[in-house]
N, C-alpha and C positions, 0 to 999 in steps of 0.2 A: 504494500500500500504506500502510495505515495506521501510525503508530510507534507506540511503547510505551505513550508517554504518554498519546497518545491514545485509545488502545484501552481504556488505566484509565479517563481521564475518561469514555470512552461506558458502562461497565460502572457506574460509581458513579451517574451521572445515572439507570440503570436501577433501581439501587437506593435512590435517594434519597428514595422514597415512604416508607420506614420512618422516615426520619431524620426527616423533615421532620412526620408524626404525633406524633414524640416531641417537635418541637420546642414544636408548636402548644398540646399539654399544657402545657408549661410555660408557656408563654406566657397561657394562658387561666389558671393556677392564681396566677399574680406569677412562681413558683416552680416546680423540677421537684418535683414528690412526693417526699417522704419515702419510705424503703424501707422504713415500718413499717406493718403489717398495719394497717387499718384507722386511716391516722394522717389524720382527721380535721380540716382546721383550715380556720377560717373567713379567707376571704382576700378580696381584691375582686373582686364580680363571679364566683367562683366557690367551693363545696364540692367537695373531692372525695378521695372515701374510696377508698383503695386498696384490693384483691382480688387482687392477681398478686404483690404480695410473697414474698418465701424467707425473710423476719425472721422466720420460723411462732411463735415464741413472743415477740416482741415483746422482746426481751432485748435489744436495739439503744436502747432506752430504758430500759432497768431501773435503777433509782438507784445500784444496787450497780458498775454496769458502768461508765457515768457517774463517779463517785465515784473507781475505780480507775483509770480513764485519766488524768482531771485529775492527782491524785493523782502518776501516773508520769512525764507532761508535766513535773510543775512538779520536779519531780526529775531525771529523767532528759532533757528535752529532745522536741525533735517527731522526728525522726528518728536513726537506728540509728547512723550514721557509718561505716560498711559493710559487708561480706559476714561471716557466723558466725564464717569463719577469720581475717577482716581488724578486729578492733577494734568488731564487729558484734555480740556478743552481751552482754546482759544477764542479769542474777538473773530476769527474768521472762523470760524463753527459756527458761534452764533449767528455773526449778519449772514452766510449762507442759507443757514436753515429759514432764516427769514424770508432772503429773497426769494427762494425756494418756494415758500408758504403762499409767498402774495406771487408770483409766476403761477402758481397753480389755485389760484383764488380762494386757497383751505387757512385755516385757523391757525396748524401748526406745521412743520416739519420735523425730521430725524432724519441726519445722515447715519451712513453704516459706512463700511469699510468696502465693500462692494456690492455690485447689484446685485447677486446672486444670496452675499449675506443679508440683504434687506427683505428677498422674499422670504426666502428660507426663516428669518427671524419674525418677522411682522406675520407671516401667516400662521406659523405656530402659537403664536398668541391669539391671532384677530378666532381665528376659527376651534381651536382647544380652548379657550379660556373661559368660552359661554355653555354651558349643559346644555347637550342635545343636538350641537349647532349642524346643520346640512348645508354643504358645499357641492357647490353645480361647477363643476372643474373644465373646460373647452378640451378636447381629447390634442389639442397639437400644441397646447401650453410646454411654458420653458420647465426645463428638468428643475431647476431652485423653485417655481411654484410648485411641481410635482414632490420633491423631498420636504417644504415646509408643511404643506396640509399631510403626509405621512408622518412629521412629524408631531401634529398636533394631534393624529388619533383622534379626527374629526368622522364623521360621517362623510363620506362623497361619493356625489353619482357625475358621471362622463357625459358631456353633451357634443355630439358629434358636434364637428369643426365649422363653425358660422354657422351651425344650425338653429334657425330663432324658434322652429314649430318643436324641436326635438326638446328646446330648452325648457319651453314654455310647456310640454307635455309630463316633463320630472318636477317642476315645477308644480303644476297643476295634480298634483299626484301624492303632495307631499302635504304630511300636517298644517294648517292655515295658521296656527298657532305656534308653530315651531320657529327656530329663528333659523334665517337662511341667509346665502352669501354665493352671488356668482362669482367667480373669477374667471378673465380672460387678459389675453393683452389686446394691444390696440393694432399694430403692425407685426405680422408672424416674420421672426428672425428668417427661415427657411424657405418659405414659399412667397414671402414677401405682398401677400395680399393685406388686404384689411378689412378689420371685424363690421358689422353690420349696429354698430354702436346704439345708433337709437332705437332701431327696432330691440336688444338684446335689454337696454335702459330701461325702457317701456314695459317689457313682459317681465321685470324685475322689481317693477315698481308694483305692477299689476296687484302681483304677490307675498310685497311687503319683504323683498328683498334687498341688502343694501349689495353694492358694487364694488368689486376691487379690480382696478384696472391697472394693468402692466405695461409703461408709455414707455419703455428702451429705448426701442427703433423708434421712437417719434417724438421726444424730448426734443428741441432744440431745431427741429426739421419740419416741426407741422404747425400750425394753427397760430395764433395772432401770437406776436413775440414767443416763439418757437412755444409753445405752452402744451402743446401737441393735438391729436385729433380729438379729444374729448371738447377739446378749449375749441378745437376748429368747427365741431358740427354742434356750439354752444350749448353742451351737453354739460358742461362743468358742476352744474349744482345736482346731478344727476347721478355722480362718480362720486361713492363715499370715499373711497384712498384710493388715491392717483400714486403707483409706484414710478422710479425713474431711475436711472443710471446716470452719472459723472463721466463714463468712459467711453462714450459714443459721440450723441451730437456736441456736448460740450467737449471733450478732447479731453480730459483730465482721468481719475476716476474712482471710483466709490458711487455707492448707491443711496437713493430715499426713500422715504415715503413721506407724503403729505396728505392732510385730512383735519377731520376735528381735532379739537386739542386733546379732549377726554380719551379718545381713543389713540391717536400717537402717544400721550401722558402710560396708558397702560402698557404701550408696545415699549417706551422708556424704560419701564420698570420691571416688565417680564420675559423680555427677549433675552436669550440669553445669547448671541451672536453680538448684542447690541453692549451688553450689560459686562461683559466677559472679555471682549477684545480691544486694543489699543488702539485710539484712534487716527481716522486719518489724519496724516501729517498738515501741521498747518501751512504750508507752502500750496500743498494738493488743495486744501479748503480753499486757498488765497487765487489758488489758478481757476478754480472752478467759478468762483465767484464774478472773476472779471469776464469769463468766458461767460458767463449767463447775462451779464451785465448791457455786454456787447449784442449777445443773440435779440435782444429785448429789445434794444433799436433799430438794428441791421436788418431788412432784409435780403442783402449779398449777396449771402452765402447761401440762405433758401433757394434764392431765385436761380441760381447757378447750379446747385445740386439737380433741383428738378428739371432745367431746362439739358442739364448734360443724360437724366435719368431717360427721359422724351425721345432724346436722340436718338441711342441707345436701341431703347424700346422700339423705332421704328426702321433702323437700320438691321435688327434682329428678324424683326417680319417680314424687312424686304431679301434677305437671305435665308427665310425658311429655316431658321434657327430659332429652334423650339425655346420657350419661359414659361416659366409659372404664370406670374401674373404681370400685370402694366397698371399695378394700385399705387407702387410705393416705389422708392429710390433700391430697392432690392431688388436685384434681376438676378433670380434663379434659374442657367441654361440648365436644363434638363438631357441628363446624357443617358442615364436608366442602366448603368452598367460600373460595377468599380471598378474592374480593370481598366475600360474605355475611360472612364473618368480620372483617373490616373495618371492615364497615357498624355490625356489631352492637356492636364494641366502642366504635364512637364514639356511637353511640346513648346506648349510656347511659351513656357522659362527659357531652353535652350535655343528656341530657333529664333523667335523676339523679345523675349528679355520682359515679358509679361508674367507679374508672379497672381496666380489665381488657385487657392488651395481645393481640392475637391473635396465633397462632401459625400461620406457615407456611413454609416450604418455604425453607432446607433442616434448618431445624427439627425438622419435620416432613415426610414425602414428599406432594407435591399431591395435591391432591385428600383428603388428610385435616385439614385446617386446623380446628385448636382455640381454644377461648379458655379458658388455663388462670388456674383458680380457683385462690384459696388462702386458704380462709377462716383465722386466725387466731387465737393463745389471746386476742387481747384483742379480739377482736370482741365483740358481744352476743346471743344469741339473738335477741331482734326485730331487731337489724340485720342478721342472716344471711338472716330473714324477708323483709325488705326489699329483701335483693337480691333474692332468689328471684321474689318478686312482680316485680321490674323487668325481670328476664332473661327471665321467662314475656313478660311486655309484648313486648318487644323480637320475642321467638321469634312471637307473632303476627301482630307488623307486617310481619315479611321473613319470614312463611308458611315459615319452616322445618318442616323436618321432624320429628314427633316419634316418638318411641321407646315402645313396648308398658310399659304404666303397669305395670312389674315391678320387682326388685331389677335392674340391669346384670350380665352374668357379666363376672366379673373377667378384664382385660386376659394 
């Protein structure tokens, strides 16, 4: 019989095709890549322009962002000294959570140390800490909302993916008396479409349901001073906690939530993600803060991300190169294969210098392996062009398959 040990080492050797891809990248560039959309730099022996970045508006280099970390380094130090309640919080904690609170038009905020610790910690509370409570869970939610409601040993039933009659049907099924809790997000990391907000609001409200909404992909990127799609299809007072990431549209990272004060006051004190770990460093606070500061004026870099997303999206239809959807700045090409998706992505590291990671499984369920895009506000129109021409290349040479030269219906 095999021991423990061993059984990890045969499991990781299994898995060690991915590491070792990502090592070889860096190794061919001097460097890992930058996490910035299209960050460009001439190195030895290779170019190579990223396309799989989450920086979507390139704010991870923004002079203002830059400027206010230094800035809080040389003031404040590299790290926190520890947890919020231990000697751990700063003036930039506070005015963040603030601005945070009023960007999202709730009561209160809480940063976390990541978006993943925000769900994961906020749901174990919101949904374990009330007897009886029933959670309506979207079946293509992120793994951190999947391990937080496991770990609150909450009640949950799965509502197929945008399905508003399937929700409204567990819903409709369920004690009238009971306390209940949809969660979904706003924009799906994978398939890049987006949720059906007010109808899903509406059959929530029906039922005396409150809302927890997951805005990652849409922080910074969607609705009036980037506030995201809740704030865009004026659904705000509709969304009991609005969760959100620091490591995407704002460039920086660590995660939220905002909402009432009573109910963030409870995730304060019973999270133990929140309650337990050292906080983000105040420089990361200090970056985020100008980064949201700036998102709240600018339209720029919105108008740049989507207008490069458009392009994209229509140079893909007129090459019969398959996506998901044309909702959101996510353009997921669908390849349906992991070896093909593999091939394709190293293809055009080596032949153009385009780094695009593939996606599969458990990412993604087999046999649907992607290569998710993300073109960028600081792309250029002819370099959006330029992938497109290189990905068609690629799509020729490994005879994939193409898609009916139409718009895609949305995922």
């Amino acid at each position: 019989m095999k021991t423990h040990l061993e059984l990890v080492s045969r499991r990781a050797e299994e898995l060690g095709d991915h590491r070792r891809e990502f090592i070889e990248i860096g190794r061919r560039a001097g460097r890992f890549p930058r996490a910035v959309a299209n960050s460009l730099r001439r190195v030895p022996g290779a170019d190579i322009s990223v396309w799989c970045s989450n920086d979507y508006l390139g704010m991870g280099e923004h002079p203002l962002v830059l400027t206010a970390m230094k800035e809080a380094v040389d003031r404040y130090g590299a790290g926190s000294g520890g947890s919020r309640s231990i000697g751990g919080t700063s003036p930039y904690h506070i005015l963040l959570e603030q601005e945070l609170a009023e960007l999202h038009g709730k009561e209160a905020a809480l940063l976390f140390s990541s978006g993943f610790a925000a769900n994961d910690g906020a749901l174990t509370v919101l949904a374990g800490a009330v007897d009886d409570c029933l959670v309506l869970s979207d079946e293509l939610n992120h793994a951190s909302i999947i391990d937080g409601l496991r770990h609150s040993r909450a009640d949950k039933k799965i509502f197929r993916h945008n399905d508003v009659d399937h929700l409204g049907q567990l819903l409709a099924a369920s004690d009238p008396a009971r306390p209940k809790m949809v969660v979904l997000e706003s924009v799906y990391s994978m398939t890049g479409d987006v949720a059906p907000l007010a109808e899903i609001t509406a059959v929530a409200k029906h039922h005396g349901a409150t809302v927890y909404l997951d805005e990652v992909h849409a922080v910074g990127m969607y609705g009036p001073e980037g506030a995201g799609i809740a704030a865009r299809e004026g659904l705000t007072g509709d969304v009991t906690v609005v969760m959100g990431t620091l490591g995407k549209g704002f460039g920086t990272a660590g995660g939220y939530i905002a909402g009432p004060a009573p109910v963030v006051d409870a995730v304060r004190t019973l999270s133990r993600p929140f309650v337990f770990t050292t906080s983000t460093p105040p420089a990361l606070a200090a970056g985020a803060l100008a980064s949201i500061r700036h998102l709240r004026t600018s339209e720029t870099e919105r108008t740049r991300l989507w207008d490069n997303a458009r392009l994209l999206h229509r140079l893909l239809v007129d090459r019969g190169i398959p996506f998901l959807s044309d909702m959101s700045h996510i353009v997921s090409v669908v390849v349906g294969d992991d070896t093909a998706a593999k091939t394709a992505s190293a293809l055009l590291l080596e032949r153009h210098g385009l780094y695009v990671q593939a996606i599969n499984a458990p990412s993604v369920p087999v046999g649907e392996e992607i290569l998710r895009v993300a073109p960028g506000a600081v792309h250029t129109p002819p370099e959006v062009e330029e992938f497109a021409t290189a990905l068609d290349a690629v799509w020729q040479e490994l005879r994939l398959p193409r898609a009916d030269r139409r718009a895609p219906r949305a995922a």
